[in-house]
N, C-alpha and C positions, 0 to 999 in steps of 0.2 A: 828391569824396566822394559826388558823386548816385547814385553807383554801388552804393555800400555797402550791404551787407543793414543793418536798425535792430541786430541783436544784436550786430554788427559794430562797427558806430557805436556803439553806447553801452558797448563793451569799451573804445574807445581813446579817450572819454569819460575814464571811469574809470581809466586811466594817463595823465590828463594834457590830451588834447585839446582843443583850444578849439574848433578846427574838424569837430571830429565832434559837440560839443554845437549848436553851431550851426545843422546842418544837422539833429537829432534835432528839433532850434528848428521850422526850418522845416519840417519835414514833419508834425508834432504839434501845432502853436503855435493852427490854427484849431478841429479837432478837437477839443482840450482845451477852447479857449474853449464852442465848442457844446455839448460834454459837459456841460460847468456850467447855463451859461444853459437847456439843456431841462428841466433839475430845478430851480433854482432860477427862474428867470424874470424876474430882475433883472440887469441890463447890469451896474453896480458892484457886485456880488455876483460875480458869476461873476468877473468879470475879480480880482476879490481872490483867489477860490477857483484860479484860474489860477495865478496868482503861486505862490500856496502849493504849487500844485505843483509846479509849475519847482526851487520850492526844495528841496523834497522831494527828487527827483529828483536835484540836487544831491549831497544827506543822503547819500542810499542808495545813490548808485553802484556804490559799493564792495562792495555786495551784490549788486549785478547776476550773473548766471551764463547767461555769455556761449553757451553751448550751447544752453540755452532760449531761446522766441521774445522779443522784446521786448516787441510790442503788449499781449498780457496783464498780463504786470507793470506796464507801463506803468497801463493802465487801473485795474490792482488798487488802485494809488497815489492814482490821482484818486479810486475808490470811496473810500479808507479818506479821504481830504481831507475830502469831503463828509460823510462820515457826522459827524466829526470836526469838522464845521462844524455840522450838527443838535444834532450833542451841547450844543456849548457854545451855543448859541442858546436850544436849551431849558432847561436849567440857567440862564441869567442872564434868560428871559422875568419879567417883571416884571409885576405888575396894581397899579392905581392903585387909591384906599380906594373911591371911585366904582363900578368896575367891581365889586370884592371885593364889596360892599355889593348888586347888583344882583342878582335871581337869574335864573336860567341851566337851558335843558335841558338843557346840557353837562355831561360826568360831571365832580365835584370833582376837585381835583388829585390828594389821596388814591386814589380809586379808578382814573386815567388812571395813577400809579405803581405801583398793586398793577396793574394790567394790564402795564402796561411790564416788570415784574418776571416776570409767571408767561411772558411772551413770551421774554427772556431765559432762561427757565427752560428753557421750551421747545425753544427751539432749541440750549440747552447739549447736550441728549439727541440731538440729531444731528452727524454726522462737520463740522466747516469747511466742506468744499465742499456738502456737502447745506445747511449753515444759508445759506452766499454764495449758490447759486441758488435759495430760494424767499425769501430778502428782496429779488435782486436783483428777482427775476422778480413778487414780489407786492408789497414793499413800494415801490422806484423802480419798477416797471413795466418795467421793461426788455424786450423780445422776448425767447423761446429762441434763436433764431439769436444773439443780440447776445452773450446769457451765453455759448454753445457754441463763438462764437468767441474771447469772453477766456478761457477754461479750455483750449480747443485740443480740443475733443469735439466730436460730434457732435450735431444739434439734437435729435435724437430721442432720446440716451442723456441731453440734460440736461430732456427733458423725463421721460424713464423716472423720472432720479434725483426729479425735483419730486412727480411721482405717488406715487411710491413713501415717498418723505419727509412726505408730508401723511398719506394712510393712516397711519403709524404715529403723526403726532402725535393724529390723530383717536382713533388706539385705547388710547392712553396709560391710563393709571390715572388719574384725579384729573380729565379733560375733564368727566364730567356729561353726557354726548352719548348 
């Protein structure tokens, strides 16, 4: 199976194979772990967020379409894990009556969720792939090359699309700019 393209491998995944996940294993297994660890930067965090996607992957096989490349979807997977990991971390962040009590230059919860919201708002106003590369590119950090090769673009047209997508949030009605 060393031979196999990955869109190959993870078609006969998805009818069954043990031995095309296996090898999808191996050649993905490090990858994914680093993928985590550079964003998170906890060894048992990532290795969880790992897991989770394996499982995923799993999940969704069947969704696979085996014409298209693998490595992006693949990657798309791990993005949506983690984001999905953010999410629920923030939702169950907890302050003890101590910290509540102390005061803070930090903006209140309220006003870090009316931002959370007008951000969401924000990028509701642009197409998918415009909102995926200026959170991939500004909120994880990612490189253009990184983003341009999970989309299957060029670095230049995802950096056109980032330009061009910030400009109109800039000119929006309701910015105050």
């Amino acid at each position: 199976m060393r031979g196999v393209p990955d869109n190959e491998l993870m078609d006969l995944y998805a009818h069954g194979s043990q031995a095309a996940f296996e090898e999808i294993f191996r050649r993905y297994e490090d990858r994914a772990y680093r993928y985590f660890l550079r964003r998170v930067r906890c060894e048992s965090r990532a290795a969880d967020l790992y897991q989770e996607l394996f499982l995923r992957l799993h999940r969704f096989r069947k969704t696979f379409d085996p014409i298209r490349p693998f490595e992006p979807w693949f990657f798309y997977i791990a993005r949506h894990v983690l984001v999905d990991d953010w999410r629920r971390r923030y939702r169950q962040a907890e302050v003890s009556l101590e910290e509540g009590l102390l005061p803070s230059s930090e903006p209140d919860v309220q006003e870090r969720a009316a931002a959370l919201q007008e951000a969401e708002r924000q990028l509701a106003s642009l197409t998918p792939e415009e909102a995926r590369i200026l959170v991939d590119a500004k909120v994880w950090g990612f490189q253009y090359a990184e983003i341009a090769h999970a989309l299957a673009k060029s670095a230049d047209a995802v950096k056109q699309t980032a330009s061009r997508s910030l400009r109109r949030l800039r000119a929006a009605p309701g910015k105050g700019h």
